[in-house]
N, C-alpha and C positions, 0 to 999 in steps of 0.2 A: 264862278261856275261851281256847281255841287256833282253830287253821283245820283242819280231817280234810282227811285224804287225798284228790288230787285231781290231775286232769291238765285241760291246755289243748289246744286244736288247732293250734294255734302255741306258738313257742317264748316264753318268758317272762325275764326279767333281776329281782332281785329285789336292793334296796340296802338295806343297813343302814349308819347314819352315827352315829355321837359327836357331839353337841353341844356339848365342853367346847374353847372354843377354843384352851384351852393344848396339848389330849391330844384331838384330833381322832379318832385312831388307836383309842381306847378309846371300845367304844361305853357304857359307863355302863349296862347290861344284861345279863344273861341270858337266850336263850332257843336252845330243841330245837327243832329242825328237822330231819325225818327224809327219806330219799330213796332214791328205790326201791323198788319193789316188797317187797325185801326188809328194811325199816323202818330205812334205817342211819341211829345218830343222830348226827348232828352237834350240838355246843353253838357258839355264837355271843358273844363277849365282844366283838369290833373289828368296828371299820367294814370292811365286806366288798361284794363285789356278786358277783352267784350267777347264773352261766346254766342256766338249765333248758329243754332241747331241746324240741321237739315231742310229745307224747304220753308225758314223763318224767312217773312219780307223785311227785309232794312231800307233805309234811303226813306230820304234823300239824307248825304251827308255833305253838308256846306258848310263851307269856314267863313266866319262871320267874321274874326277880327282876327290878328299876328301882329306882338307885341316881340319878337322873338324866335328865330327857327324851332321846330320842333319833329319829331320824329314820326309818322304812320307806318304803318305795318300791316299786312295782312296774310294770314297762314290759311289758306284752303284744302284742307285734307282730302283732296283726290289727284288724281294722276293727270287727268287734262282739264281744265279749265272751264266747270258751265257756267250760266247767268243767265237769267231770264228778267227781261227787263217788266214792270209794271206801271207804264205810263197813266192807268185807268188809274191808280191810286194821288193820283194830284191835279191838280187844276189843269187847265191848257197855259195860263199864264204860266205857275210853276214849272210848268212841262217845257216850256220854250227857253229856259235857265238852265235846264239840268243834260247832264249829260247819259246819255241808255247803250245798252250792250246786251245784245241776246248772243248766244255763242253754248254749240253742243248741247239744247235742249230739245230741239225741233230738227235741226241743221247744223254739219259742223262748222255753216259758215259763221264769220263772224261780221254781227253788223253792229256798227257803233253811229249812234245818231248824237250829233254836240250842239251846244243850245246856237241859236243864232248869232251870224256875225262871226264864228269864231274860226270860220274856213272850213275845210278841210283836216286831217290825220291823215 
């Protein structure tokens, strides 16, 4: 399961860390992480931290392989929580793997849509 495409109203910081005390620097992972509109992928192997501006699309973020626990993090610089999901920016295959979250963009509900098979939250 990944995260689908999606922007914040504030800007966000997003940390990936190594748990291996010898090789901090090596996150023991694989995963895609794509950004922008225009789906660039980035892959992810080291501890890294990622600013994502205001109203930037990120996602989908999917872990492709774990060799090793490792660390996520994510710092959202506002007071309550929004997302706006971007289903339009991937396939309907894609779309049916990933997990979407709209919340305080439109409505303060929150809806979370998870890819099939997986129940319920």
């Amino acid at each position: 399961m990944g995260h689908g495409p999606h922007t914040h109203k504030q800007p966000e910081v997003m940390v990936h860390v190594g748990m291996d005390p010898e090789n901090p620097y090596d996150l023991g992972a694989e995963i895609e992480f794509y950004m922008g509109e225009e789906m660039e992928k980035h892959v992810i192997t080291n501890s890294e931290l990622v600013y994502l501006p205001a109203e930037f699309v990120h996602g989908p973020w999917i872990i492709k392989k774990v060799e090793r626990p490792f660390l996520v993090m994510t710092v959202c610089q506002e007071p309550e929580h929004t997302e706006k999901a971007r289903p339009d920016l991937v396939s309907e295959e894609m779309r049916e793997k990933l997990m979407f979250i709209d919340q305080n963009y439109d409505s303060p509900e929150r809806k979370v849509t998870v890819p099939k098979g997986l129940g319920e939250w």
